[in-house]
C-alpha positions in Angstrom: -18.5 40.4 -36.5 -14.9 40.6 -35.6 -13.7 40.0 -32.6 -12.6 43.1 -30.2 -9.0 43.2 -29.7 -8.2 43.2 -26.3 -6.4 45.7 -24.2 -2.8 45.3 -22.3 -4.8 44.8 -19.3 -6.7 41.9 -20.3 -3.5 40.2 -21.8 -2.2 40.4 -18.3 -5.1 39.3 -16.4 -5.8 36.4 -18.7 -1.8 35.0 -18.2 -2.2 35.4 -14.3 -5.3 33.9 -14.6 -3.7 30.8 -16.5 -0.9 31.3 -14.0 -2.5 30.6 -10.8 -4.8 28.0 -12.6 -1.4 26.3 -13.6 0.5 26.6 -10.4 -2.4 25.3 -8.2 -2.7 21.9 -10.5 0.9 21.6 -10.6 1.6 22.5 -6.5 -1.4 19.9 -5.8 -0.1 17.4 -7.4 4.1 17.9 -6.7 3.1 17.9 -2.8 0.7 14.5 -3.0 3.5 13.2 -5.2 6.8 13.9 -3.0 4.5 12.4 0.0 3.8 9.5 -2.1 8.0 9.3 -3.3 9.1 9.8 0.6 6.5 6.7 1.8 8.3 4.4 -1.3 11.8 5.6 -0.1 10.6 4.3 3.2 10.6 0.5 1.8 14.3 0.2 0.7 14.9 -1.5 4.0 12.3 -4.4 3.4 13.3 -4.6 -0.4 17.0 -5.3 0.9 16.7 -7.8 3.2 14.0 -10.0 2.0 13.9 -9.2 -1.6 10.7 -7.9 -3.5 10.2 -11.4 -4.2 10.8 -13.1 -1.0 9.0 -10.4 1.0 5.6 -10.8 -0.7 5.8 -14.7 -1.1 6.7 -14.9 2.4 4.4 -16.4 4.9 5.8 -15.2 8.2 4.9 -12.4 10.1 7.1 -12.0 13.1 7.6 -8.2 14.1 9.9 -9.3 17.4 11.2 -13.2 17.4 12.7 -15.1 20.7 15.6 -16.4 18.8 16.9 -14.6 15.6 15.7 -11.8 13.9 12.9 -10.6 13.0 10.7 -12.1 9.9 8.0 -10.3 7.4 6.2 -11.7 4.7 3.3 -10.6 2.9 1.9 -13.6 1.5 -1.1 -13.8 4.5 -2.2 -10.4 4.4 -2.6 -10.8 0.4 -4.5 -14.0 1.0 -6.9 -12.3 3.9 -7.5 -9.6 1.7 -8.2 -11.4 -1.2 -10.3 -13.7 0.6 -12.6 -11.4 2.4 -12.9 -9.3 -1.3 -14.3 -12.8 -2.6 -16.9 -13.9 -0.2 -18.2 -10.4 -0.5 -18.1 -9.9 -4.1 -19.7 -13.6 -4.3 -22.5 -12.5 -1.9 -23.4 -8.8 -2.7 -22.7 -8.9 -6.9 -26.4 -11.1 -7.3 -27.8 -9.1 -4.9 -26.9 -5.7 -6.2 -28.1 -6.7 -9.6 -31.4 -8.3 -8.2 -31.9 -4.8 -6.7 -31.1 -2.7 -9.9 -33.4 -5.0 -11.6 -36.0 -4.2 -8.8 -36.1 -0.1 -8.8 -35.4 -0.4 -12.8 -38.1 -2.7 -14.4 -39.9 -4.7 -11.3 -41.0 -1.8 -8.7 -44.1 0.1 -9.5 -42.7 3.8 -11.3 -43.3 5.6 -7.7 -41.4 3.6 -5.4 -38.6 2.9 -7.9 -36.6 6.0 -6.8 -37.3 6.0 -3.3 -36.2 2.5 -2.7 -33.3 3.1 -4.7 -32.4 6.4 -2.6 -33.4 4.3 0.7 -30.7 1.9 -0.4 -27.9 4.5 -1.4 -28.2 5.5 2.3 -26.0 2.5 3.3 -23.3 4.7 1.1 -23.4 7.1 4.0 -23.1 5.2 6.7 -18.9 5.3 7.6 -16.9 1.5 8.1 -16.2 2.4 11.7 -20.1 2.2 12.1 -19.9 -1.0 9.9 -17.9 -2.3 12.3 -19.9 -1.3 15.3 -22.4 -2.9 14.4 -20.9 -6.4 13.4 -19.1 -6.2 16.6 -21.8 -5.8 18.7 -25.1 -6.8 16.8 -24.0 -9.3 14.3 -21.7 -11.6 15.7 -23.7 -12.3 18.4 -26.3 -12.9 16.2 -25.2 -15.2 13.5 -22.8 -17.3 16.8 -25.1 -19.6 17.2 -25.2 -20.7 13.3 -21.5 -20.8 12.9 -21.6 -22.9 16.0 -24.0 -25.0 13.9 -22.1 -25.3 10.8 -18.7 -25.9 12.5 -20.2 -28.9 14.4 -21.9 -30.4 11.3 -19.5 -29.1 8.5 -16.3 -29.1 11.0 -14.6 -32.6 9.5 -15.0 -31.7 5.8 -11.8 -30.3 3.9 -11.3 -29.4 0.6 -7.5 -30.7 -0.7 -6.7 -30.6 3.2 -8.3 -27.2 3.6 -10.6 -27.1 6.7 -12.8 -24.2 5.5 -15.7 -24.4 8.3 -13.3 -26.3 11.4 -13.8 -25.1 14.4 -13.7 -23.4 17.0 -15.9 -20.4 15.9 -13.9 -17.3 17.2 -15.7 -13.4 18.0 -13.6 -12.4 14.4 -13.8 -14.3 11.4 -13.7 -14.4 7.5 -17.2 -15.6 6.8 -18.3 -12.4 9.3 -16.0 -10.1 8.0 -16.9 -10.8 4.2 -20.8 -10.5 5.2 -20.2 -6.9 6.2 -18.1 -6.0 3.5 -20.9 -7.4 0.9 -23.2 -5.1 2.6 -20.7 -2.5 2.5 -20.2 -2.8 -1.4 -23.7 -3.3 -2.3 -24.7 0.4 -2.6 -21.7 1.0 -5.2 -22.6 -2.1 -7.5 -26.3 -1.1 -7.5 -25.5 2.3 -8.4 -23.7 1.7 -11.5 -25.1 -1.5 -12.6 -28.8 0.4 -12.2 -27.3 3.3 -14.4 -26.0 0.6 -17.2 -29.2 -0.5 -16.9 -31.0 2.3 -17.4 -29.2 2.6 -21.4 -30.7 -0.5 -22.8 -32.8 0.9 -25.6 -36.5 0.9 -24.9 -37.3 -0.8 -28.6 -35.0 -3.5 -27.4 -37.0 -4.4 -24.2 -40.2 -3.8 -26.7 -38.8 -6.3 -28.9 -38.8 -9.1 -26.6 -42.2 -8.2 -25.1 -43.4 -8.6 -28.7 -41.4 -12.2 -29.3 -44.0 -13.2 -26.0 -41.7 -12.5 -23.4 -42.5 -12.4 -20.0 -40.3 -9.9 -17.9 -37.6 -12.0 -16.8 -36.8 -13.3 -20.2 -37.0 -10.2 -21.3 -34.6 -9.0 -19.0 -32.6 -12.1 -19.2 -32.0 -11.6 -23.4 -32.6 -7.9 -24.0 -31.1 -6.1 -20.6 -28.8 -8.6 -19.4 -26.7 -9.4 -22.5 -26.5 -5.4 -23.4 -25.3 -4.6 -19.5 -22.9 -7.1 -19.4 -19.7 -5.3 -19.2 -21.3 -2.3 -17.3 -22.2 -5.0 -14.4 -18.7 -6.5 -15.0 -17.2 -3.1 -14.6 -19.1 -2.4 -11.5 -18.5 -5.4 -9.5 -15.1 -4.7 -10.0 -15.5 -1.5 -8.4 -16.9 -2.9 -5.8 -13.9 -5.4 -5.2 -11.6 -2.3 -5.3 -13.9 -0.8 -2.6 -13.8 -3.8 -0.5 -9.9 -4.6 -1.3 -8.5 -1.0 0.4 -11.3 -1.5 3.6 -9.5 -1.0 6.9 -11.7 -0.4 10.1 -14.1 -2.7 9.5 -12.1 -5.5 9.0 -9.5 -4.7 11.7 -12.4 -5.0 14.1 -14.4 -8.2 12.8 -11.8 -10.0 11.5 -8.3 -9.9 14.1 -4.8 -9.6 13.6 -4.0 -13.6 12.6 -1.7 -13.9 9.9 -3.1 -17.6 8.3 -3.3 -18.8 5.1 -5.8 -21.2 4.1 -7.5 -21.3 7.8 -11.0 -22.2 8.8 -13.4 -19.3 7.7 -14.9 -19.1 10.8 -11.6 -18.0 12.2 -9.7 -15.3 12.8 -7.5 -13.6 10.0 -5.5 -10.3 8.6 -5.6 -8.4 6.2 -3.1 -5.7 4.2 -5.3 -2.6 5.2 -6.3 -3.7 8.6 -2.6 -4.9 9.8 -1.2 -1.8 8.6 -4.1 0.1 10.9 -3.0 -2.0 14.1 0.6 -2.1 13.9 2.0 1.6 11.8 1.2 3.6 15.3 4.0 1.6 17.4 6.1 0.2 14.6 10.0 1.5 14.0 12.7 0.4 11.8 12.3 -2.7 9.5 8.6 -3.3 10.8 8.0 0.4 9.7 9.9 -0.2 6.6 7.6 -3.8 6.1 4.3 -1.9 6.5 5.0 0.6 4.3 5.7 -2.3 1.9 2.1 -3.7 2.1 0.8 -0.2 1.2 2.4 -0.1 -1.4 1.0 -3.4 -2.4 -2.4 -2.7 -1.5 -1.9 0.2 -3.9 -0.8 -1.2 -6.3 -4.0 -4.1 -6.4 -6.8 -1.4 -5.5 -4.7 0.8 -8.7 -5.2 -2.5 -11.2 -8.4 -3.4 -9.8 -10.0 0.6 -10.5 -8.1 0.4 -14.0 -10.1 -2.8 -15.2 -13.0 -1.7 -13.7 -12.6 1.7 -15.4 -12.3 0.1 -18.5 -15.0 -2.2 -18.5 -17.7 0.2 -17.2 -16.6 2.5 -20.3 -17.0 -0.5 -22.7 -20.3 -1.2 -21.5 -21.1 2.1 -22.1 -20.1 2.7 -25.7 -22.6 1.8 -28.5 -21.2 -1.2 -29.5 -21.7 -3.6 -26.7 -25.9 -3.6 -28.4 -25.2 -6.3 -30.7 -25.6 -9.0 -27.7 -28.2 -7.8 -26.9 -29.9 -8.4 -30.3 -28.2 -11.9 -30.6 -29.3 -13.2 -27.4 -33.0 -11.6 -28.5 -32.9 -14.2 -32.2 -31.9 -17.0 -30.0 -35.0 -16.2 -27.7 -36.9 -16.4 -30.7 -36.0 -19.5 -32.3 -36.6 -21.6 -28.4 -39.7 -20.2 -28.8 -41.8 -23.2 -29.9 -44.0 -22.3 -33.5 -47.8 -22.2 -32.5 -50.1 -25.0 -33.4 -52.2 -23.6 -36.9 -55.7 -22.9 -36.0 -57.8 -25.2 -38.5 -59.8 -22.8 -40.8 -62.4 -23.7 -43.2 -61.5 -23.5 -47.0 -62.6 -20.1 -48.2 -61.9 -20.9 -52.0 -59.4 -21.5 -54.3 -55.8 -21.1 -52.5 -52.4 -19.4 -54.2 -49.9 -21.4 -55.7 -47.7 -20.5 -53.3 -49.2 -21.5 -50.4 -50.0 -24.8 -52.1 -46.1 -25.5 -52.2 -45.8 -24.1 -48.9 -48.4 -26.4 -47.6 -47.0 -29.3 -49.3 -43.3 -29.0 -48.3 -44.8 -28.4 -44.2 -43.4 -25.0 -44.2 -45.0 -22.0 -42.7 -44.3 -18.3 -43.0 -43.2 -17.6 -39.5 -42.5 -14.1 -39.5 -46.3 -12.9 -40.5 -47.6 -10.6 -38.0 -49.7 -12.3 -34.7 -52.2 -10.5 -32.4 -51.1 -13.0 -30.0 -47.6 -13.2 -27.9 -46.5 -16.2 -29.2 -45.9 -18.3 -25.7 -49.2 -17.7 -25.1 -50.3 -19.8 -28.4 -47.9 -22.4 -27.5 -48.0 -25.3 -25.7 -49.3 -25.3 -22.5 -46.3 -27.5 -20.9 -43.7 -25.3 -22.7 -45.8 -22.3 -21.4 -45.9 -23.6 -17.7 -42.3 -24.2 -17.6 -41.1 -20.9 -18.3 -43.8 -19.4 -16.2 -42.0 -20.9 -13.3 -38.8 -20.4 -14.4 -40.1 -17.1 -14.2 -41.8 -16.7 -11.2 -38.7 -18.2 -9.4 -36.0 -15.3 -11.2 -38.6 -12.8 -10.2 -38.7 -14.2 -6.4 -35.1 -14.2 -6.4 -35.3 -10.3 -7.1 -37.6 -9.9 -4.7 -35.3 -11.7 -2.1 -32.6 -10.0 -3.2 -34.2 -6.4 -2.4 -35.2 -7.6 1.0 -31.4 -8.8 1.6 -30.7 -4.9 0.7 -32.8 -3.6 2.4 -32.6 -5.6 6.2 -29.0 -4.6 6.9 -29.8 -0.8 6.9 -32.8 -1.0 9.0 -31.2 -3.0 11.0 -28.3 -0.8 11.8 -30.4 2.4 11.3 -32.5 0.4 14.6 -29.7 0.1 16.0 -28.3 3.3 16.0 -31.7 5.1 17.1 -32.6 2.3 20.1 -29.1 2.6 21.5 -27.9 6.1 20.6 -31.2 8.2 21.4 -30.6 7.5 24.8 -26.8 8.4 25.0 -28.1 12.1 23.6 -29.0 14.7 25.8 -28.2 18.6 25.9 -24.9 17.4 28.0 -23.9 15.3 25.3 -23.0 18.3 23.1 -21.2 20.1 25.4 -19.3 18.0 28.1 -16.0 15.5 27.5 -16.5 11.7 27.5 -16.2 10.4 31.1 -12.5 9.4 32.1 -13.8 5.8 33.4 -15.1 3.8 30.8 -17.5 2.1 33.1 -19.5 5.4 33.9 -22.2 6.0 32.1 -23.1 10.3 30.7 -20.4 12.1 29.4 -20.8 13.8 25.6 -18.8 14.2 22.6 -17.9 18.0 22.7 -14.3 17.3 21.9 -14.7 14.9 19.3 -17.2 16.5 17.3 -15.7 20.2 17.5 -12.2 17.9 16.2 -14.7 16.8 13.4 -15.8 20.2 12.4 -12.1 21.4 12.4 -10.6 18.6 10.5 -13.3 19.0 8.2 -12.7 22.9 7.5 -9.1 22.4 7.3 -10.4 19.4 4.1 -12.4 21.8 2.6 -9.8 24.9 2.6 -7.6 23.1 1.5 -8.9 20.6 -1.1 -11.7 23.0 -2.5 -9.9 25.9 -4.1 -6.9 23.6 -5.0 -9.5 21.4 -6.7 -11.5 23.8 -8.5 -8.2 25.4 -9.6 -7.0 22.3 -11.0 -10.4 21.5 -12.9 -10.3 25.1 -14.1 -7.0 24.2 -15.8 -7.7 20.7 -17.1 -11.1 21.9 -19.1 -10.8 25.5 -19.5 -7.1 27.0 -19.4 -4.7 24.2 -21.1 -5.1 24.5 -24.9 -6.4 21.5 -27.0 -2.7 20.5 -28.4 0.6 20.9 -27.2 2.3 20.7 -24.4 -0.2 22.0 -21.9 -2.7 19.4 -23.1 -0.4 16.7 -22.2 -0.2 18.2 -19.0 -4.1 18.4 -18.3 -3.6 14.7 -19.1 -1.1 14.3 -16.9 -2.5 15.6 -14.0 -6.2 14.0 -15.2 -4.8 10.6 -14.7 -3.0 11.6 -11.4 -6.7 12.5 -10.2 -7.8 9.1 -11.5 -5.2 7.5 -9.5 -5.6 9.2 -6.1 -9.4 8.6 -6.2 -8.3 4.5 -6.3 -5.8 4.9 -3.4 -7.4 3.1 0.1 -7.6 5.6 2.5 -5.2 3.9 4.6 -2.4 4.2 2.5 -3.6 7.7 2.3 -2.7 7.9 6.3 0.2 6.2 5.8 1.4 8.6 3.1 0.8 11.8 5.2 2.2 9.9 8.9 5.6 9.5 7.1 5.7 13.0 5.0 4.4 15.3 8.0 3.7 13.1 11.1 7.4 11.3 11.3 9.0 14.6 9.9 7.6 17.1 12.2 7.5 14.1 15.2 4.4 15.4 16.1 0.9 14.0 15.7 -1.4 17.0 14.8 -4.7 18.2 13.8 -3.3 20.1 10.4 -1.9 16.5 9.6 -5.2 14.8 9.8 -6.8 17.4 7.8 -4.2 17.3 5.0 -5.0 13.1 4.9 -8.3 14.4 4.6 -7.9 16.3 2.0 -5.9 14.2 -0.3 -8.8 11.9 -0.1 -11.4 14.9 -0.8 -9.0 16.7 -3.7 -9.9 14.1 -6.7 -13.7 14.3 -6.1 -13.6 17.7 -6.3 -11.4 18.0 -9.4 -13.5 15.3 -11.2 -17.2 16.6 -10.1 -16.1 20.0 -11.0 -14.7 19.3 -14.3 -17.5 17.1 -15.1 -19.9 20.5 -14.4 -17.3 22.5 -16.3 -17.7 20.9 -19.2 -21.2 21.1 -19.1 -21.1 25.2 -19.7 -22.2 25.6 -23.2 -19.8 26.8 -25.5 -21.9 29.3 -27.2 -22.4 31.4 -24.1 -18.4 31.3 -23.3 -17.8 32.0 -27.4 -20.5 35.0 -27.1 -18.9 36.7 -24.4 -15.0 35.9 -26.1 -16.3 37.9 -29.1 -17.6 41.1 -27.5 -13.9 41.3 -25.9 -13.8 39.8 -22.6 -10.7 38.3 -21.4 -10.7 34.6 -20.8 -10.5 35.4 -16.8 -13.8 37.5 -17.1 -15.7 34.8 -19.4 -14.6 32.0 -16.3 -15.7 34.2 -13.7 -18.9 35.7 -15.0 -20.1 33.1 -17.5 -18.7 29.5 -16.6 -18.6 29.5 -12.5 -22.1 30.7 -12.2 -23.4 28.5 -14.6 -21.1 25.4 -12.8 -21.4 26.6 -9.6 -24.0 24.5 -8.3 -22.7 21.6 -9.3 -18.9 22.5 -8.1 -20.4 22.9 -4.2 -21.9 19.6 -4.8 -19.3 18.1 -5.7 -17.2 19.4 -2.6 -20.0 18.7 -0.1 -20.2 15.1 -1.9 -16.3 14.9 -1.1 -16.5 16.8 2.8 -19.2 13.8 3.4 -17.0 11.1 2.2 -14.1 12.5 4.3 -16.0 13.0 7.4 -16.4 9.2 8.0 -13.1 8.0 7.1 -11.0 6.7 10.2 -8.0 5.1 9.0 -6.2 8.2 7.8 -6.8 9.8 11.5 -5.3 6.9 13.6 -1.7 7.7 13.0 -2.0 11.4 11.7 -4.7 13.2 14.3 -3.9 10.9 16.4 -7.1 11.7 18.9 -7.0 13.9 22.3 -9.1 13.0 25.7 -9.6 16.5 26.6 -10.7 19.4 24.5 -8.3 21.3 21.8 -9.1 23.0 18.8 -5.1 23.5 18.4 -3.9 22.6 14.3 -0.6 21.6 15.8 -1.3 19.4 18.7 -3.8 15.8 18.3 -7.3 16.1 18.2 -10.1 14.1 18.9 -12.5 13.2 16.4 -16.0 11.0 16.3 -14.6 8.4 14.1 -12.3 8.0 16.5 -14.4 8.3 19.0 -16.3 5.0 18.0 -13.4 3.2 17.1 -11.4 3.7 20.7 -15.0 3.4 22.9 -15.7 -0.5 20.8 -12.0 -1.8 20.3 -9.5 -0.2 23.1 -12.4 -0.6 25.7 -16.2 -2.0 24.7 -18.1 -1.7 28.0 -22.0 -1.3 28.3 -20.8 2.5 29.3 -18.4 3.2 26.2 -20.9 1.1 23.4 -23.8 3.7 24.3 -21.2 6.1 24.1 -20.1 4.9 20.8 -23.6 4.7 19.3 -24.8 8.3 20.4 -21.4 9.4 18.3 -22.5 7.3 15.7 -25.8 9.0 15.6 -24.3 12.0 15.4 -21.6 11.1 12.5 -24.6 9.8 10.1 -26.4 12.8 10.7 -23.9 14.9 10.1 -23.5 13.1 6.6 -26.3 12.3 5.3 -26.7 16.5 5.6 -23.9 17.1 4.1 -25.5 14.4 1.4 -28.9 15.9 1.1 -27.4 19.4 0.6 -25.6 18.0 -2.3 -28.9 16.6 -3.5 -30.9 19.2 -3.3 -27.9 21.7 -5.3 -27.8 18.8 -7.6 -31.3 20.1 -9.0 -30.3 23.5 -9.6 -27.5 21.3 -12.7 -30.2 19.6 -14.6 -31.9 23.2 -17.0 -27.6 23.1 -17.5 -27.4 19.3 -18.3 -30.5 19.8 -20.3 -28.8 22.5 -22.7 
C-alpha cells in the first residue's frame, strides 16, 4: 500500500519537531562547552609562567612563599593520584573478579542475584559517606596494624624509597587506597559479571567433558574468553577512582610528597583542587584550574581505553582463546591407564599396528571424565589446586561483602539515634558540641538542588536522545552531528565531578560573584545530562521499527509516530534512566563546595547558597568532628542512602516494565 501523502500541517509539525529536537542537543552542548572553553581560558596564566612542561613536571607546591614568589607544580598531585588509583586497582580488581565468579558459576542459582544486588548496594552509598566512615571507623581500626608494620617494616627501602617508615599519621595512602578499592569494587563486578555472563554455555560444557573441575573450567573456558571485558572493566574502575575527591581529601591530607612512606600523609589532583579552589585568586586559581584540566585529560584517556577494551571483549571474536586455552587443557591432561581386557578373538589389522607402534586412539568417546581415570597423584594435585582457587573466591566474596555491613552497621547504630520527628524539621544546633538539632535545611537544599537537576537535565536529555536516534537522518550532515554530540555525551560522562564544579564556579559562580543554589543545580545537572541522553537512547533504539514504519505508512507525521508510538513504548526505560542519573547526582559533594556553597540557616532561595546533606556530612566530620556533629553527620547519612537507594529501587522496579520491549 502506498504511503498517505501528508498534509501542510504535518510538514510543519514534523520540521518544528526536528527543530526543537535540534536546538535542545545543540544549546546543551554550546552551554557545557563555552563553560568548559572559559575554565581552559582560565589557565593561560600558569601555562605562561611555568610552561606546560615545567608546570606538570614541577614538584613544588607553594601557593604563598616567605621569600620570592610563589611556586606550582603538578608533579605530586599526579603521583598521589596515581598512587592511590594503584593500590586500589591492585586490591579490589582480584576481588571483583572472585565475586563475579561467585554469583556467576560458584553460588547456588537462588542466592546468585541477591548477593550480587546486596553488593551493587555499595554503588549507592555517596564518597562523603566513604569518607565518614574511614575517618571515623576505619582508621581507628586498622592504627594499631600500621603501627605494627611501621615498627617492623619501618627500616626497609626499596632504591631509597621508605614505603612503610614511620610515623603512621590519621591520613595516609595505604588507608586512602583501601577505601577507594572498596569504592570501585561494585563497578568492576558489574561489568566483569556481565562479560561473564557471554561465554558460551557449550564452551563451559566442553571443559566439563575434557574432566574439568570448576575452576579449571573457569580458568580455560571463562577466563581466557573474558579477558578483555575484565581488562576493560578494571580500567573503568581506575577512571572511577582517578577523578575521586571527598574521600580522599578526608583520609588522605593535603601533603604534596612524592615517593613518601605509604602510611603518610599525601595529595591528590581532585582532592587539592576540593581544599584550595574556595579561597584561591590569581595564579593559584589559574594553577588549579590547570590540574583539572589534567585530571581530565587522564580520567578522558583512561574511559577511552576502557571503552575500547570492554567493546573488544564483547565482539565475537575474542572466542578463539577461549577454545585455545581449552586444547591446551586437554593435552596436560594425562592419557588414562588401559583397562586390561581379555582377548575376545581375532583383532583388526589396524589395531594390531596401533598396538605395535604404542599408539592409542585418544579421541574415542569415554563414560568417564578423564581426571578421574588418571593418576591418583596428578588427580590430587589439581584437586587442591582447586580447592584453594575456589577458597580464594570464597574469600574474596566475604572481602565484598564486610565493608558494606560494616558501614551499613554503622550508619544504623549511630544514625538511628540522631533521628527523631525534630530531626526533620529543626536547623542543626549553632554549637557543635550540643547534641539534637535536625537536618531541615539541608535536606529541603537536597530536594531543591535535585529538582533544579532534573528540570533541567531531563527534557534537555531526552531531547538530545530524540535527535541522536530518531530525528538526524542516516547520512549527511546531520548524522555527523548526532556523532558529534554522541561523543560529547561520551566525554562528559568521563569528566570527575570535581572538574565538573570547577567548570560551573568559574562560568556562573566567579561571573555572577555569587555562590547560589541555581549554580549547584546546573553542576548537577551537567553530571546527570549524559546518563540521561545515553539510557534514553539506548531505550529508544529499542522501539521496534515495524511499529514506527506502520504508523509512517497510514500518514502520521514523524512528530505523532515519536509521541504516540516510540515515548510510550521507551518511556519506562527513559524515567529510569533519569531517576538512575537524579540518584547519582544526589550524593555527589565536590561540585557543591564551591558552586552551592552551603547555608547555616534555612533558604529555599535559587539565588542565594544553600545547604545541602552532602555537605552537611562533609562540614560536621572535616571543619568540626565532635561526638555532637559525628552523630549529626551519620543521621544525615542515614537519610542520604535512603533517599538513594529509593531513587534506585524505583529505577529497578520501572526497569521491569523494559524487558516484553527488550524481548521484541
Amino acid at each position: 500500500m502506498a504511503r498517505l501523502r501528508q498534509g501542510p500541517g504535518g510538514v510543519v509539525a514534523d520540521r518544528g519537531y526536528a527543530l526543537v529536537a535540534g536546538l535542545a542537543a545543540f544549546l546543551a552542548v554550546i552551554a557545557v562547552g563555552y563553560l568548559i572553553w572559559m575554565t581552559v581560558a582560565q589557565t593561560g596564566e600558569v601555562w605562561s609562567t611555568f610552561g606546560v612542561w615545567g608546570f606538570v613536571t614541577g614538584t613544588e607546591w607553594i601557593p604563598a612563599s616567605a621569600v620570592g614568589t610563589a611556586v606550582y607544580g603538578a608533579l605530586p598531585f599526579i603521583y598521589g593520584t596515581l598512587m592511590t588509583s594503584a593500590i586500589a586497582l591492585v586490591l579490589a580488581v582480584p576481588t571483583s573478579i572472585g565475586i563475579a565468579l561467585a554469583t556467576t558459576v560458584f553460588l547456588p542459582r537462588r542466592l546468585r542475584g541477591p548477593v550480587g544486588g546486596f553488593i551493587n548496594l555499595l554503588a549507592a552509598v555517596p564518597s562523603v559517606i566513604f569518607g565518614l566512615w574511614g575517618v571515623t571507623v576505619l582508621v581507628p581500626f586498622l592504627r594499631p596494624a600500621l603501627d605494627w608494620l611501621a615498627n617492623t617494616l619501618g627500616g626497609f627501602s626499596l632504591f631509597g624509597w621508605p614505603i612503610f617508615a614511620g610515623p603512621v599519621t590519621s591520613g595516609s595512602f595505604l588507608v586512602s587506597g583501601l577505601v577507594l578499592a572498596i569504592m570501585i569494587v561494585p563497578i568492576i563486578t558489574a561489568i566483569t559479571r556481565e562479560v561473564l555472563l557471554t561465554v558460551p554455555r557449550d564452551q563451559q560444557e566442553a571443559a566439563f567433558a575434557l574432566g574439568a573441575t570448576r575452576w579449571e573450567m573457569v580458568k580455560h573456558a571463562m577466563l581466557p574468553w573474558s579477558r578483555s571485558g575484565i581488562v576493560g572493566a578494571s580500567a573503568l574502575g581506575l577512571g572511577r577512582a582517578v577523578g575521586e575527591t571527598i574521600a580522599i581529601a578526608m583520609l588522605l591530607g593535603n601533603s604534596p610528597v612524592i615517593f613518601g612512606s605509604l602510611l603518610g600523609p599525601g595529595a591528590t589532583l581532585a582532592s587539592v583542587i576540593a581544599l584550595q579552589t574556595g579561597e584561591a585568586s590569581g595564579l593559584q586559581l589559574s594553577a588549579l584550574t590547570a590540574l583539572a584540566v589534567v585530571l581530565f585529560l587522564m580520567a578522558f584517556a583512561i574511559n577511552a581505553v576502557a571503552r575500547i577494551l570492554v567493546r573488544r571483549g564483547e565482539s565475537a571474536g575474542r572466542g578463539g582463546g577461549g577454545m585455545w586455552s581449552l586444547l591446551a587443557f586437554r593435552r596436560s591432561v594425562p592419557a588414562p591407564a588401559p583397562a586390561p581386557q581379555a582377548p575376545s578373538g581375532p583383532s583388526a589389522p589396524g589395531d594390531a599396528a596401533e598396538a605395535q607402534s604404542g599408539e592409542a586412539r585418544d579421541w574415542t568417546p569415554r563414560r568417564e571424565p578423564l581426571p578421574i581415570t588418571g593418576p591418583d597423584a596428578v588427580a590430587r594435585k589439581r584437586r587442591v589446586r582447586s580447592g584453594i582457587a575456589e577458597g580464594l573466591i570464597w574469600f574474596s566474596l566475604a572481602v565484598g561483602i564486610i565493608p558494606l555491613v560494616a558501614i551499613m552497621w554503622e550508619m544504623l547504630s549511630k544514625g538511628l539515634p540522631a533521628i527523631s520527628a525534630s530531626f526533620f524539621t529543626t536547623l542543626p544546633p549553632l554549637d557543635p558540641n550540643s547534641y539534637g538539632g535536625g537536618i531541615s535545611n539541608a535536606l529541603v537544599g537536597t530536594l531543591i538542588l535535585m529538582g533544579v537537576a532534573t528540570v533541567i537535565a531531563a527534557p534537555l536529555g531526552v531531547l538530545t536522545a530524540l535527535f541522536i536516534s530518531d530525528v538526524s537522518k542516516p547520512t549527511g550532515w546531520q548524522k555527523r552531528l548526532a556523532d558529534g554530540i554522541g561523543f560529547f555525551v561520551d566525554v562528559l560522562l568521563g569528566v570527575p565531578s570535581i572538574v565538573v564544579g570547577l567548570i560551573v564556579y568559574l562560568g556562573i559562580v566567579v561571573v555572577q560573584e555569587q555562590f547560589s543554589a541555581l549554580a549547584g543545580g546546573i553542576a548537577l545537572a551537567i553530571i546527570m545530562f549524559p546518563i540521561v541522553v545515553r539510557s534514553a537512547d539506548e531505550m529508544l533504539r529499542l522501539v521496534p521499527v515495524a511499529q514506527k514504519e506502520a504508523a509512517s505508512a497510514l500518514g502520521a507525521p514523524k512528530w505523532r509516530v515519536t509521541w504516540s508510538i516510540v515515548l510510550p513504548a521507551a518511556g519506562p526505560g527513559i524515567l529510569t534512566g533519569i531517576l538512575l542519573g537524579l540518584a547519582r547526582a544526589s550524593g555527589e559533594t565536590a561540585p557543591l563546595l564551591f558552586t552551592s556553597l552551603g547555608n547555616q540557616f534555612f533558604s529555599t532561595s535559587l539565588t542565594e547558597p544553600i545547604a545541602s546533606i552532602p555537605q552537611l556530612i562533609y562540614q560536621n566530620t572535616i571543619q568540626v568532628q565532635t561526638p555532637a556533629s559525628l552523630q549529626l553527620a551519620w543521621g544525615a547519612a542515614l537519610v542520604l542512602v535512603a533517599i538513594i537507594l529509593i531513587l534506585n529501587l524505583g529505577a529497578a522496579l520501572l526497569a521491569r516494565r523494559t524487558r516484553p520491549l527488550e524481548a521484541r
